[in-house]
PAKE-335349 format. One record per residue (C-alpha): residue number from 1; chain; z negated, x, y. Coordinates in pm, 1 decimal, padded with zeros to 6 digits, always signed. Layout:
BEGIN
NUM | A | Z | X | Y
...
This chain:
BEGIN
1 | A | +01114.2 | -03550.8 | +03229.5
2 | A | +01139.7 | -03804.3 | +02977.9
3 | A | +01518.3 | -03839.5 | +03019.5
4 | A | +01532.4 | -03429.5 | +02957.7
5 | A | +01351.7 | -03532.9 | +02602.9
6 | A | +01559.4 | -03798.5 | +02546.9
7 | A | +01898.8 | -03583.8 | +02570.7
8 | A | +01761.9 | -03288.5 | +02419.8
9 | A | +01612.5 | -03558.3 | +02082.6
10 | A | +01980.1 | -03686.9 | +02107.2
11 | A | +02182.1 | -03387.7 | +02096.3
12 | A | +01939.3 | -03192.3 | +01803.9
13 | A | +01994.1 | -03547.0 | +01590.8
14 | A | +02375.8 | -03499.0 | +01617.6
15 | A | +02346.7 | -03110.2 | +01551.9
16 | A | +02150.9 | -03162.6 | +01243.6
17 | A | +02388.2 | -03396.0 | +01110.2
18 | A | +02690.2 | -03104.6 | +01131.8
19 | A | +02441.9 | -02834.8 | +01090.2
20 | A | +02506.1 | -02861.4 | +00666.2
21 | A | +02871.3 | -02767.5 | +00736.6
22 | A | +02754.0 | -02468.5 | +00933.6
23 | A | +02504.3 | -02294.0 | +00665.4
24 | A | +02626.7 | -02250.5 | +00327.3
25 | A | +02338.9 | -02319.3 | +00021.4
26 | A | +02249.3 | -01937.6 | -00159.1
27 | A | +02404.1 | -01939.1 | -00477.3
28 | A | +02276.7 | -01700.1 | -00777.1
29 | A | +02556.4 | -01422.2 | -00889.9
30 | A | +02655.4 | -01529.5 | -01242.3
31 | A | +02659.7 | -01215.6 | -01517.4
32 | A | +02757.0 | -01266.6 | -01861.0
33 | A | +02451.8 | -01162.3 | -02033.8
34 | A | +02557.8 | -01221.0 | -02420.8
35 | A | +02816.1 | -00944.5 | -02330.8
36 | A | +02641.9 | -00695.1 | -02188.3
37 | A | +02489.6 | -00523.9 | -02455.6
38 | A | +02690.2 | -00358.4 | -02752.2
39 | A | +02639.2 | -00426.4 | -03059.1
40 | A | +02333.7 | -00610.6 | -03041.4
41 | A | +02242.3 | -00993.1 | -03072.1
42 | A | +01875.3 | -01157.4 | -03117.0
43 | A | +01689.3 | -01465.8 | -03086.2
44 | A | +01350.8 | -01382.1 | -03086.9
45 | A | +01218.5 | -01420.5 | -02744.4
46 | A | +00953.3 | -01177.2 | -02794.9
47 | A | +01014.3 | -00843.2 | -02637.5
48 | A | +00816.1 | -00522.0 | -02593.0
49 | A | +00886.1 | -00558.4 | -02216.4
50 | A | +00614.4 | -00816.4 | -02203.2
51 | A | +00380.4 | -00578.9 | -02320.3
52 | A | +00114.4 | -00409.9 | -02074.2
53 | A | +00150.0 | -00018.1 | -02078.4
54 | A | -00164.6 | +00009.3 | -02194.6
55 | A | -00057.4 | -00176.9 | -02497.0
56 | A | +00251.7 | +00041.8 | -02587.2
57 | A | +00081.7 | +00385.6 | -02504.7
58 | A | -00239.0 | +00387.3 | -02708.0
59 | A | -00327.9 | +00750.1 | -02621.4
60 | A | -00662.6 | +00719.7 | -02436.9
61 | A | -00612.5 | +01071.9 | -02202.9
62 | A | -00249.9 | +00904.9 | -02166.1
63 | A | -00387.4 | +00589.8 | -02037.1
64 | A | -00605.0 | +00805.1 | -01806.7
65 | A | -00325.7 | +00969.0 | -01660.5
66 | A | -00077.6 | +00703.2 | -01626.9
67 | A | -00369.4 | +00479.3 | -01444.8
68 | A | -00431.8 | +00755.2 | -01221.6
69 | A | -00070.6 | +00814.6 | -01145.6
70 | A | -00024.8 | +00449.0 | -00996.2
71 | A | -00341.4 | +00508.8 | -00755.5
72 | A | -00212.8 | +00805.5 | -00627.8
73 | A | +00101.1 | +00890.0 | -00698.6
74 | A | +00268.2 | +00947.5 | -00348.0
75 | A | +00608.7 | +00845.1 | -00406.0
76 | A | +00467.3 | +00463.8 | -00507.5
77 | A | +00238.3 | +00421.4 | -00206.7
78 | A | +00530.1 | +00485.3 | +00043.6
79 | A | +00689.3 | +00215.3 | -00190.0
80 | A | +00364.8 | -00007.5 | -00109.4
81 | A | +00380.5 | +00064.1 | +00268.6
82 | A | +00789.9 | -00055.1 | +00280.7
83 | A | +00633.8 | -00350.4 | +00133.3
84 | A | +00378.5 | -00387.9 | +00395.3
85 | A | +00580.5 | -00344.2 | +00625.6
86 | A | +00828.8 | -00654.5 | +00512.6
87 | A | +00555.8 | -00845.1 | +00474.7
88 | A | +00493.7 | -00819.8 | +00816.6
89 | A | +00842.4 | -00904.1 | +00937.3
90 | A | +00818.2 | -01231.1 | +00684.0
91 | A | +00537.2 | -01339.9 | +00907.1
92 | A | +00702.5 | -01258.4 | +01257.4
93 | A | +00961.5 | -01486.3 | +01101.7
94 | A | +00778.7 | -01770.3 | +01019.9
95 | A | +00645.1 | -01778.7 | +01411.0
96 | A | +00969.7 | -01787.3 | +01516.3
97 | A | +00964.9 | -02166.9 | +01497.1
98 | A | +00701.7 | -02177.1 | +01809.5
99 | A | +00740.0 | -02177.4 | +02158.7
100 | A | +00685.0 | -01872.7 | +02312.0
101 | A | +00389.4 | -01862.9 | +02583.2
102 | A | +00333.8 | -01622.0 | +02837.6
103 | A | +00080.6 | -01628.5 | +03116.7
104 | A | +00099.3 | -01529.9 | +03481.4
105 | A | -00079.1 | -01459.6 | +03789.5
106 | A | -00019.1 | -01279.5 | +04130.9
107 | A | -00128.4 | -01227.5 | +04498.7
108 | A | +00129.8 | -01239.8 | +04744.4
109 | A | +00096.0 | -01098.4 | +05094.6
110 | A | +00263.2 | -01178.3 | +05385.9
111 | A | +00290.2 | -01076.7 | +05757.8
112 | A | +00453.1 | -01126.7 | +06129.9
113 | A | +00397.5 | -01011.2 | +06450.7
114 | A | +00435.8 | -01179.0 | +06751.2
115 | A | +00498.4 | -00988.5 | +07118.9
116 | A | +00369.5 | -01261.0 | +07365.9
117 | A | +00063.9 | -01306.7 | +07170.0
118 | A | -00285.4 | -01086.0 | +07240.7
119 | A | -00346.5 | -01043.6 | +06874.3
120 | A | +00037.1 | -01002.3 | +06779.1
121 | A | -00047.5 | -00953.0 | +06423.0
122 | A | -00066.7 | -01241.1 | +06146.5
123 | A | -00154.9 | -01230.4 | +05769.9
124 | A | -00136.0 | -01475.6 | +05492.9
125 | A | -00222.8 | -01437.5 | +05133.3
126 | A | -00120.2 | -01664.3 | +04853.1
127 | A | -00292.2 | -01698.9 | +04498.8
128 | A | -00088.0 | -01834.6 | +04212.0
129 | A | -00153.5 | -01835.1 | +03849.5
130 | A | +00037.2 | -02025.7 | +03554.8
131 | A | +00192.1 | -02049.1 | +03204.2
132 | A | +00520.9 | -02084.2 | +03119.7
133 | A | +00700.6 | -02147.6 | +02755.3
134 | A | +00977.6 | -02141.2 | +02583.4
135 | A | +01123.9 | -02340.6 | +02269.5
136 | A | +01478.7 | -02292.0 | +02124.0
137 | A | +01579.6 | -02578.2 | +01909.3
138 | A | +01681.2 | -02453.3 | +01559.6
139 | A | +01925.6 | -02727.2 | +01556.7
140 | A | +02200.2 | -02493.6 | +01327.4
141 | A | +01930.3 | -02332.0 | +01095.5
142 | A | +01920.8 | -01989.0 | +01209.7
143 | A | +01561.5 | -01905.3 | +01228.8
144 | A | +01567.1 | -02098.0 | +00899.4
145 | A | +01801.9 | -01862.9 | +00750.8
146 | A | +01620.9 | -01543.1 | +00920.7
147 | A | +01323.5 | -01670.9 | +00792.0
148 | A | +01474.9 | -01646.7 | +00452.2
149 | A | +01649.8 | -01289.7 | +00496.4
150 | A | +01302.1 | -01165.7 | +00559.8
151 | A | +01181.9 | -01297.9 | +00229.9
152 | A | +01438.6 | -01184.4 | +00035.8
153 | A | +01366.6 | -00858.1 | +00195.7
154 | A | +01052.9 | -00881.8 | +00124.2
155 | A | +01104.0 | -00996.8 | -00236.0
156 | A | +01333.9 | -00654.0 | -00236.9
157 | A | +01088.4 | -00448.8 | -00128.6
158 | A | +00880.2 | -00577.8 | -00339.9
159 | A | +01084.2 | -00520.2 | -00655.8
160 | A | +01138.3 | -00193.5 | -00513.2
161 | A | +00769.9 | -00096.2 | -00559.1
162 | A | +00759.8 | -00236.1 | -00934.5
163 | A | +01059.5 | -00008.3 | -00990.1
164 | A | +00911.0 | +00299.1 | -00857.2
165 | A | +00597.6 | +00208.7 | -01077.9
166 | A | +00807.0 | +00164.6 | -01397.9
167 | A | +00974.4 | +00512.3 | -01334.6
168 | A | +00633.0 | +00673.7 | -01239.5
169 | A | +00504.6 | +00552.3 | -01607.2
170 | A | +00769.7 | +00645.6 | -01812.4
171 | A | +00775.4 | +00946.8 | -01611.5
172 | A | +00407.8 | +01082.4 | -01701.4
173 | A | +00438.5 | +00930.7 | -02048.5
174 | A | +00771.9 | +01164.7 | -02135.0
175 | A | +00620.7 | +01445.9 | -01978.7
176 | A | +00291.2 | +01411.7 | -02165.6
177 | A | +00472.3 | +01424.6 | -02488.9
178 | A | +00736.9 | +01689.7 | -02384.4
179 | A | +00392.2 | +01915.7 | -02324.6
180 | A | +00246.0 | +01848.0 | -02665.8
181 | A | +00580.4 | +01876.5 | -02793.1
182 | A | +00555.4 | +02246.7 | -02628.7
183 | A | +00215.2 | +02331.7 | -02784.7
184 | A | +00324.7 | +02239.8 | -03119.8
185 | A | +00618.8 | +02461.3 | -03124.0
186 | A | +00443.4 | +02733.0 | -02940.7
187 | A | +00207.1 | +02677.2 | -03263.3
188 | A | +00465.2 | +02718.6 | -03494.4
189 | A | +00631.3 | +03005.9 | -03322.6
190 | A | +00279.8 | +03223.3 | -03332.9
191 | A | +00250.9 | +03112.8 | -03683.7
192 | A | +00608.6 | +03243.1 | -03744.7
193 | A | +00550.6 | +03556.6 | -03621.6
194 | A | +00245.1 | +03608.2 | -03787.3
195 | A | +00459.9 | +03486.4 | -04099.2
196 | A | +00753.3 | +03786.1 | -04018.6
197 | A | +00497.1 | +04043.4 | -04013.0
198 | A | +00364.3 | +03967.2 | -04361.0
199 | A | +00733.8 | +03994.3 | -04434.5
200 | A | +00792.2 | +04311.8 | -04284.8
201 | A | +00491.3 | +04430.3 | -04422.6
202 | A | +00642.2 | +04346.6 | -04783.0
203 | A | +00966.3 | +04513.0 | -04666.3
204 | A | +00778.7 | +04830.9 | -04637.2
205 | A | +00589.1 | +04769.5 | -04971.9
206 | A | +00948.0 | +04769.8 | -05141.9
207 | A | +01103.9 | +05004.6 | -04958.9
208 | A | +00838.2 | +05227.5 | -05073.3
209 | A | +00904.4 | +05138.6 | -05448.5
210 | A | +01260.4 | +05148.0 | -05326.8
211 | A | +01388.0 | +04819.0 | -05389.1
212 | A | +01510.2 | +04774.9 | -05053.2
213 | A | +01639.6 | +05011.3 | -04831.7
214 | A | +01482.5 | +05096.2 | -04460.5
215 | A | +01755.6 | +04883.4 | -04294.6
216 | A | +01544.9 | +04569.2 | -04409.5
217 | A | +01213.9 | +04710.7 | -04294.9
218 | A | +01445.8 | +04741.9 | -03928.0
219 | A | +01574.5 | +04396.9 | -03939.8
220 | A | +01278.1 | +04221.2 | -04061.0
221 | A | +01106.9 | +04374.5 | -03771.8
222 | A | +01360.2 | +04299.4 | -03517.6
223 | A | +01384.7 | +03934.0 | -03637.2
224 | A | +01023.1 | +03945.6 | -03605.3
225 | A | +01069.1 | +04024.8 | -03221.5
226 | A | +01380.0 | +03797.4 | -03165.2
227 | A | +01073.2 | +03527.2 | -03235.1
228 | A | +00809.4 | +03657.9 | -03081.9
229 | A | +01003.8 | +03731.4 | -02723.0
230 | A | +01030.8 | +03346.7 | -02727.9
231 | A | +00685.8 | +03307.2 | -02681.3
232 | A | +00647.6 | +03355.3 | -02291.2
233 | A | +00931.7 | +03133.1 | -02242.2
234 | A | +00732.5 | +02846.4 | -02424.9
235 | A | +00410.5 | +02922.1 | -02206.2
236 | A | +00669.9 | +02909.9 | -01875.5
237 | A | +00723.8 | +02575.4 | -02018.6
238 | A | +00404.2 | +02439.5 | -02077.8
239 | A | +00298.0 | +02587.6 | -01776.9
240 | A | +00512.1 | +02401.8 | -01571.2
241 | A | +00546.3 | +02099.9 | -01763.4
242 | A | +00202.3 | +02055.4 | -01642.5
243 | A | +00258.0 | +02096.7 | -01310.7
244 | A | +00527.2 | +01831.5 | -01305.2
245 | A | +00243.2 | +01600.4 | -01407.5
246 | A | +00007.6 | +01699.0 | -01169.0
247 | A | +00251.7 | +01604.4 | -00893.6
248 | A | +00337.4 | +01276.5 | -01046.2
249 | A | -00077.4 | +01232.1 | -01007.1
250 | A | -00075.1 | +01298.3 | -00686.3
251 | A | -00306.1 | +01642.1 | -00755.6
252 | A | -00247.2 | +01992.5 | -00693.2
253 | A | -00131.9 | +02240.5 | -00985.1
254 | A | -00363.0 | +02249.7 | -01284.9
255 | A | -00393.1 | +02252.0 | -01639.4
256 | A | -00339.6 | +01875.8 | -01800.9
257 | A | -00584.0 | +01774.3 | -02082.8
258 | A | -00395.5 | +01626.9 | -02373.1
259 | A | -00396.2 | +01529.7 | -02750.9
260 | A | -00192.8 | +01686.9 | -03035.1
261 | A | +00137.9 | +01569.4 | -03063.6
262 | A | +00077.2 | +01497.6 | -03488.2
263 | A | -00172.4 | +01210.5 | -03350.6
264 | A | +00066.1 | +00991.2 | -03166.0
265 | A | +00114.5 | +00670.2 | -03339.1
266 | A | +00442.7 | +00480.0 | -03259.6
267 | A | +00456.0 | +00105.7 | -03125.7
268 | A | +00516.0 | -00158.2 | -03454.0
269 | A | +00704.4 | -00385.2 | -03225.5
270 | A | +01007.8 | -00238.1 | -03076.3
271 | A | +01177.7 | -00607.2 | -02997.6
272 | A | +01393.3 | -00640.0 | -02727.3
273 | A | +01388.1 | -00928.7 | -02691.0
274 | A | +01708.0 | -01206.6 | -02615.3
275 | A | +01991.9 | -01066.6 | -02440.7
276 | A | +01974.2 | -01301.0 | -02142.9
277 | A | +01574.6 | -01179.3 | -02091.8
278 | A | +01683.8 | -00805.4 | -02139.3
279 | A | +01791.7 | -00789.8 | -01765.1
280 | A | +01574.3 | -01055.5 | -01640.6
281 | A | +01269.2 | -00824.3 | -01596.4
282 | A | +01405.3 | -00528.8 | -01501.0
283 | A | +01292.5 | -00466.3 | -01110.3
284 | A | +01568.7 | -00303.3 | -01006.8
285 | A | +01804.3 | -00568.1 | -01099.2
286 | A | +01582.7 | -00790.2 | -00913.7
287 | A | +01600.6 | -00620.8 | -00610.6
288 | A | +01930.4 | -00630.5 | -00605.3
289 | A | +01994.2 | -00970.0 | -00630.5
290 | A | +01719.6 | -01031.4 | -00290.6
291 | A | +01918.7 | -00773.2 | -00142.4
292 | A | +02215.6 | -01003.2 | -00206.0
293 | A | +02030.8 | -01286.1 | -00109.1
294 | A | +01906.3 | -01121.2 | +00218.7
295 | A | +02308.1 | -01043.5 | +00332.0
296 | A | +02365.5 | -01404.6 | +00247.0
297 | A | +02128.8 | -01559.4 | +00452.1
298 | A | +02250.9 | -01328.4 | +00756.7
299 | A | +02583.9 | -01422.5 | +00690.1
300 | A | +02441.3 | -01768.5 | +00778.0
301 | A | +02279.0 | -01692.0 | +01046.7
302 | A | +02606.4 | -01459.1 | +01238.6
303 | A | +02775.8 | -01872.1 | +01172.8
304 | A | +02565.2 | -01958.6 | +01429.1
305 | A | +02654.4 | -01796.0 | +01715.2
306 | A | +02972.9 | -01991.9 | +01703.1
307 | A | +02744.9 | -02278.3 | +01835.7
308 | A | +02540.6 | -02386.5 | +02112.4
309 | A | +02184.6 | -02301.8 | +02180.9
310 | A | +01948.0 | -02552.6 | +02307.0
311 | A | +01639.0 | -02431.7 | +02431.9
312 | A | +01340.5 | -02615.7 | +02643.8
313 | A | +01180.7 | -02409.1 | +02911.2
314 | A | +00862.6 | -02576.5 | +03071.0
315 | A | +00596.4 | -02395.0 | +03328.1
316 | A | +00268.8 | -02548.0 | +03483.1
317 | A | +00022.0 | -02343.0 | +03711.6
318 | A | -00106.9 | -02425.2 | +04067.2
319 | A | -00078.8 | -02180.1 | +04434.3
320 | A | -00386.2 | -02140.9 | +04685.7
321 | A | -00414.2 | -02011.4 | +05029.2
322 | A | -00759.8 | -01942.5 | +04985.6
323 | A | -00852.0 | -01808.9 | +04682.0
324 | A | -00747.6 | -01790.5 | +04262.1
325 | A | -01077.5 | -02109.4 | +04239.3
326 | A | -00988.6 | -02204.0 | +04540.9
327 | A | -00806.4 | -02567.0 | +04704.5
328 | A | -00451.9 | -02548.5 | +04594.9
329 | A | -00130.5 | -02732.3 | +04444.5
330 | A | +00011.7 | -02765.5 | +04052.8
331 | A | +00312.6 | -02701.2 | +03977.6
332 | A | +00496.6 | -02773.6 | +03720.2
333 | A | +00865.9 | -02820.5 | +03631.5
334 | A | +01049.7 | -02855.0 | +03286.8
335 | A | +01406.0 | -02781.6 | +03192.3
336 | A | +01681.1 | -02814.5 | +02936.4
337 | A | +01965.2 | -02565.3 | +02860.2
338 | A | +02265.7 | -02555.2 | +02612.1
339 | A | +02493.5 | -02242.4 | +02593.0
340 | A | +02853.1 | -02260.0 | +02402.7
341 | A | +02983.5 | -01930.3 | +02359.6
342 | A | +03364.0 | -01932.8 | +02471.3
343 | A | +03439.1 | -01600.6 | +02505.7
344 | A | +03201.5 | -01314.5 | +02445.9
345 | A | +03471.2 | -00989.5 | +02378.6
346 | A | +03488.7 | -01068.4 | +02005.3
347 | A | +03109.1 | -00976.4 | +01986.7
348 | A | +03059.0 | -01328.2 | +01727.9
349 | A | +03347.1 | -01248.7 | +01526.3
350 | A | +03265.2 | -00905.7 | +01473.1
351 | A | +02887.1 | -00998.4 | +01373.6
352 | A | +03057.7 | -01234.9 | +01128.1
353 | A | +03286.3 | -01036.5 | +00942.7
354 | A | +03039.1 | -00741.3 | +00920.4
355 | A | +02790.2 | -00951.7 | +00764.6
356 | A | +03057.3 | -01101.2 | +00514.7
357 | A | +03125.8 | -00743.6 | +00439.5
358 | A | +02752.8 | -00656.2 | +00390.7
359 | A | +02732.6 | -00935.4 | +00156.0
360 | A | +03000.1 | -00793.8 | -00025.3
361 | A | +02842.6 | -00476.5 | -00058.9
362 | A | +02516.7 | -00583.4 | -00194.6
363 | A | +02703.9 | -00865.0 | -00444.3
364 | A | +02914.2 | -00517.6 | -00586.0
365 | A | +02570.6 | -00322.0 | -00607.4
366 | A | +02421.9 | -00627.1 | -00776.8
367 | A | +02687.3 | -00600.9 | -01055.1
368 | A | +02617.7 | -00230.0 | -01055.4
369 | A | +02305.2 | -00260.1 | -01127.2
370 | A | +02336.0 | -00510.8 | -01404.9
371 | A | +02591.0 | -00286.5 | -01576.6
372 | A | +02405.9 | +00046.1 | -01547.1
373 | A | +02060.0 | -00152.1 | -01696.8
374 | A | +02269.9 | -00267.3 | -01976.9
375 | A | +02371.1 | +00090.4 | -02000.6
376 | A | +02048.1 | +00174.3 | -02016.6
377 | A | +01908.4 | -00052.9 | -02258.6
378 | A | +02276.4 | -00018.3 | -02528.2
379 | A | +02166.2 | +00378.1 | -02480.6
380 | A | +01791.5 | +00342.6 | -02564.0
381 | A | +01819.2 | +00175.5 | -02865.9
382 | A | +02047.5 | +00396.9 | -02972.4
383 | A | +01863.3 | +00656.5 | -02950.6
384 | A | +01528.9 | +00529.7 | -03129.6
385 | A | +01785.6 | +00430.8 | -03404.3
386 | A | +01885.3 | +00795.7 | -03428.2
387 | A | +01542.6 | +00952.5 | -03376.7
388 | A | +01487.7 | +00700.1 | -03699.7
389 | A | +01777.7 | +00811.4 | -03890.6
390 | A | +01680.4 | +01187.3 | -03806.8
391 | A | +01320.6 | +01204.8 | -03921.0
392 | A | +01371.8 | +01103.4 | -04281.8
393 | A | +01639.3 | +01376.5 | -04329.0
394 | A | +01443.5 | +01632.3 | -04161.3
395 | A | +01173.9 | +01566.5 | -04400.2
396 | A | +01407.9 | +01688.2 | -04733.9
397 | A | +01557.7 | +01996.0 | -04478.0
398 | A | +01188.6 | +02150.8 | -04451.9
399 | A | +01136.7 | +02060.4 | -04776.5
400 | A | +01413.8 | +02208.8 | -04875.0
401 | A | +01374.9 | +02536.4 | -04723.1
402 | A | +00989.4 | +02607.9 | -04768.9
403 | A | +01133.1 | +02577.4 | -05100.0
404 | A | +01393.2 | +02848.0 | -05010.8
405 | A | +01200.9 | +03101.6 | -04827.2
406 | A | +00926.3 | +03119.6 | -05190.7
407 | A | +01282.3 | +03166.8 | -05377.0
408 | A | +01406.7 | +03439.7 | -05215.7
409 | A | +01109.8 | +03663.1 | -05115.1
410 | A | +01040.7 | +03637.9 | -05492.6
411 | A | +01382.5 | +03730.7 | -05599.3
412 | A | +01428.8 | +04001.8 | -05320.8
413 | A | +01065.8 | +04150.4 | -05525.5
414 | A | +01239.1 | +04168.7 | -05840.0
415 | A | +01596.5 | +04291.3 | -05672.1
416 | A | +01802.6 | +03979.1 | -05763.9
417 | A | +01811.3 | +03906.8 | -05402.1
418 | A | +01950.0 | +04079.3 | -05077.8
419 | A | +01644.2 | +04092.2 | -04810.4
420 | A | +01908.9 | +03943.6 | -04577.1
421 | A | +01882.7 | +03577.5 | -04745.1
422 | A | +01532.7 | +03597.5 | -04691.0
423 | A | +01614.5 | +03695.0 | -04371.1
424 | A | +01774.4 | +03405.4 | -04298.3
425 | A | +01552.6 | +03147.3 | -04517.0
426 | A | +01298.6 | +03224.9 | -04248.4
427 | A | +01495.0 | +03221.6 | -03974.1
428 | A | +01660.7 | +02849.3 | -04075.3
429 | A | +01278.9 | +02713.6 | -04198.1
430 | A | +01156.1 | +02784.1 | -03794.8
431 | A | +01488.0 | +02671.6 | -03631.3
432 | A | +01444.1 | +02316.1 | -03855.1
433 | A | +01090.3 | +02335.0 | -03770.2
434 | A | +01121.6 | +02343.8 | -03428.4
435 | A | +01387.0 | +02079.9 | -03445.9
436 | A | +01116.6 | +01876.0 | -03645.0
437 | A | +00899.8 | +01870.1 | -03270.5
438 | A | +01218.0 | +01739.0 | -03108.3
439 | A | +01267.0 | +01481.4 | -03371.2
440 | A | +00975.9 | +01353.9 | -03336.5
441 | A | +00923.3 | +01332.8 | -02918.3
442 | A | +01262.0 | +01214.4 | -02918.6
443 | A | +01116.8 | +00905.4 | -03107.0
444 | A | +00866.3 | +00906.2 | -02853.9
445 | A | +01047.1 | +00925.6 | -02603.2
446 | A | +01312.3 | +00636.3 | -02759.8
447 | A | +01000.0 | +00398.3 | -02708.0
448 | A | +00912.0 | +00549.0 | -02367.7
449 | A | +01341.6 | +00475.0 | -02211.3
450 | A | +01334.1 | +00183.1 | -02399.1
451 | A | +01025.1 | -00002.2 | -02248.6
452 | A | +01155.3 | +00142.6 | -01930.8
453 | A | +01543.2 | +00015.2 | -01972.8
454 | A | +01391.3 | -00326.0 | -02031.1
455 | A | +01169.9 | -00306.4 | -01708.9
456 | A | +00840.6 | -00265.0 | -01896.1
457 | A | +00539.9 | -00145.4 | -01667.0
458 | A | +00506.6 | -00294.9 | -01353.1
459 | A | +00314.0 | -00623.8 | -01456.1
């Protein structure tokens, strides 16, 4: 026995010496951060990704909804059971460095007969119970590197999760302010209508003093309909808008409560942050570099099956005649065992280059990933730059043609006007109105795909 320990100490010493040559060390995939994002350079480490959501979306019913979105949303708990689940595979893998132990016990029966005996008929019965394990020397770092797959895929799965969570927020957050968005043009479309009618109503007046003829008491009133038949489409809207959040919170159809859309107060600091930290937080890029990592360490760990296995197989337990408590013998026996693979039908090779192909795979969706975030982040501050840019000019359009519609429905009184320009004074002052809404939940929203680009949510 000690001689088995001896040659099985000596042979894991020289293993472990070669063993370095076998695995390779995980290496991070570089990216060239200072050129992934157009146009755009920065020092200041601060960034609104560091921010808790409940620090860039101030709305208290919002807060509400976005906190009982992450409890119950159903799409982010089957994230949190994949991550169970690897969790539970990380700790298989860290008992994979143990001997396995297994326990026995039986009853044997035997019998003979004999023809030149009386009693021709003999019986014996033999008890035996033991334990028996198993230990295979990890002398090329396989369970090592297994043991490391499974974090990465946990770390994966993990990222995964915070992913799902950062959609799920910006997710509730747009929708909340596409629905106010919807009330406050379904506002101004009632008030618009209420507005035509007081035109057509003057229509009539000066048809009847015959300033205008009945074609503009026709067309007032059918450009008072043309806005009014939008109305139902803008309760569709809301109506479903709702909905949508109600499934993102994990709750059946219902009506949503929610603020006014004029209350919303935008976020002062809309920082980025450093180029190289724009990426850095974002947990989809993260997961994609474990899922790298996990390929890499199973690339390791297909190297090995170039190379023997040592494993140590020991048993004890005892036999009786009599009884399992009875008078019996121990037994006991221990034994060494290497396996080289010589020839194995190209099963080794094949495991090799499929995992060097895997690895492949996840190091090309790695650099996907890192181009579509940059994407993402180039495009969202874009677009609160334009929301910006759009707001201040909408303010002189309305301005503008308020200022129009008074002109021209007191010229068309006095017949230095054509009841067609006020016709279309009113029609221009709703469509820029409306327009106004979507100027100002795309700003909203800017802050909302922003935050998001920039991985903002899950901390």
């Amino acid at each position: 026995m000690k001689n088995i320990i001896k040659i099985t100490s000596l042979i894991c010493a020289l293993a472990t010496l070669t063993a370095c040559h076998v695995m390779k060390p995980y290496q991070k995939p570089l990216t060239d951060n200072e050129q992934l994002f157009r146009a755009y350079s920065s020092t200041d480490t601060n960034s609104i990704a560091k921010l808790h959501w409940n620090e860039v979306f101030t709305d208290t019913i919002l807060q509400q909804l976005i906190t009982e979105g992450i409890r119950h949303n159903i799409d982010l708990q089957k994230a949190y059971s994949v991550t169970r689940q690897a969790q539970a595979y990380f700790d298989q893998s860290k008992l994979a460095f143990y001997p396995a132990l297994n326990a026995d016990a039986g009853l044997t029966v035997a019998g003979w007969s004999n023809p030149q005996a009386s009693n021709n008929t003999s019986k014996s019965h033999v008890y035996s119970a033991g334990l028996s394990a198993s230990w295979e020397a990890d002398i090329w770092g396989k369970l090592k590197s297994a043991k490391k797959a499974q974090l990465a895929s946990l770390l994966q799965s993990s990222s995964n999760a915070k992913a799902v969570q950062t959609v799920l927020i910006a997710d509730i957050a747009n929708n909340y302010y596409n629905l106010m968005a919807l009330d406050q043009q379904l506002l101004i479309t009632e008030q618009s209508v209420r507005n035509w009618q007081t035109t057509v109503n003057t229509m009539k007046e000066l048809k009847t003093a015959d300033v205008v003829t009945g074609a503009a008491v026709v067309q007032s009133e059918a450009s008072k309909y043309a806005v009014q038949v939008t109305i139902p489409d803008l309760k569709q809207s809301i109506w479903q808008t709702e909905n949508i959040i109600n499934l993102l919170l994990g709750r059946a159809p219902g009506p949503i409560v929610r603020a006014r859309i004029d209350t919303q107060k935008s976020i002062a600091m809309l920082n980025p942050g450093i180029p190289a930290q724009m990426l850095a937080n974002r947990p989809d890029v993260m997961a994609a570099e474990s899922g790298f990592r996990n390929a890499y360490e199973l690339t390791n760990v297909a190297r090995t099956y170039f190379y023997p296995s040592i494993t140590l197989t020991g048993s004890a337990g005892y036999s009786s005649y009599s009884s399992f408590f009875g008078v019996g013998s121990l037994i006991g026996n221990l034994t060494t065992g290497l396996v080289q693979p010589i020839f194995n039908k190209g099963v080794n090779k094949t495991r090799l280059q499929v995992a060097k192909e895997q690895q492949q795979q996840t190091l090309l969706n790695f650099q996907y990933t890192v181009l579509s975030a940059s994407q993402d982040v180039s495009n969202a501050l874009m677009s609160y730059q334009a929301a910006g840019e759009k707001a201040s000019t909408r303010v002189d359009q309305l301005e503008n043609l308020k200022k129009s519609v008074d002109y021209t429905q007191q010229l068309v009184r006095y017949g230095s006007a054509n009841y067609t320009e006020v016709l279309s004074a009113q029609q221009n002052l709703l469509v820029a109105q409306l327009n106004s809404v979507n100027d100002r939940v795309q700003e909203l929203q800017a802050v909302v795909y922003l935050y998001r680009s920039l991985g903002g949510g899950w901390q």
